[in-house]
C-alpha positions as CSV (number, residue, x, y, z in Angstrom):
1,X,0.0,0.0,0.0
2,X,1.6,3.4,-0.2
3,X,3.4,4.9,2.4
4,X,4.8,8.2,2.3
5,X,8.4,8.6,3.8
6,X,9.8,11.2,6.3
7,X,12.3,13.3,5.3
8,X,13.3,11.9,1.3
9,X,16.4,13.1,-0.4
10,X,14.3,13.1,-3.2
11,X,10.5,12.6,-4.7
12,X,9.6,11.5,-8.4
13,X,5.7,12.1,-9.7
14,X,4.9,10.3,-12.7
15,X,1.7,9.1,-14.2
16,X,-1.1,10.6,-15.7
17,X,-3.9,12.4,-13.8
18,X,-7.0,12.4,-16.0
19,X,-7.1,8.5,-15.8
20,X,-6.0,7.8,-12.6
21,X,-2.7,6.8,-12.9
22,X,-0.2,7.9,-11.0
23,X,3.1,7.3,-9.0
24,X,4.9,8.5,-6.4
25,X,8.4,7.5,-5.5
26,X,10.2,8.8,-2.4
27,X,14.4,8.3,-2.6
28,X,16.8,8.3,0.2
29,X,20.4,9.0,-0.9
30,X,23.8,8.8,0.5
31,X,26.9,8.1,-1.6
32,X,24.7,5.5,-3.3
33,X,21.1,4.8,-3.4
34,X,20.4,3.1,-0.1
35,X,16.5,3.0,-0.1
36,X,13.8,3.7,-2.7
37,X,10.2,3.0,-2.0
38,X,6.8,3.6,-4.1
């Protein structure tokens, strides 16, 4: 189910809104990619 996250290095919005579709991805970032949820 989603989950929003506290505090992401970064968030992504794709999708598109007149049907419905969308997605949101929350990133936390170090010196790599260390977690990445949607």
């Amino acid at each position: 189910m989603y989950s929003e996250k506290e505090n992401p290095s970064g968030v992504g919005t794709v999708g598109n809104a007149k049907c419905g579709d969308i997605m949101r991805m929350y990133f936390d970032i170090a010196e790599k990619a260390e977690d990445g949820e949607y």
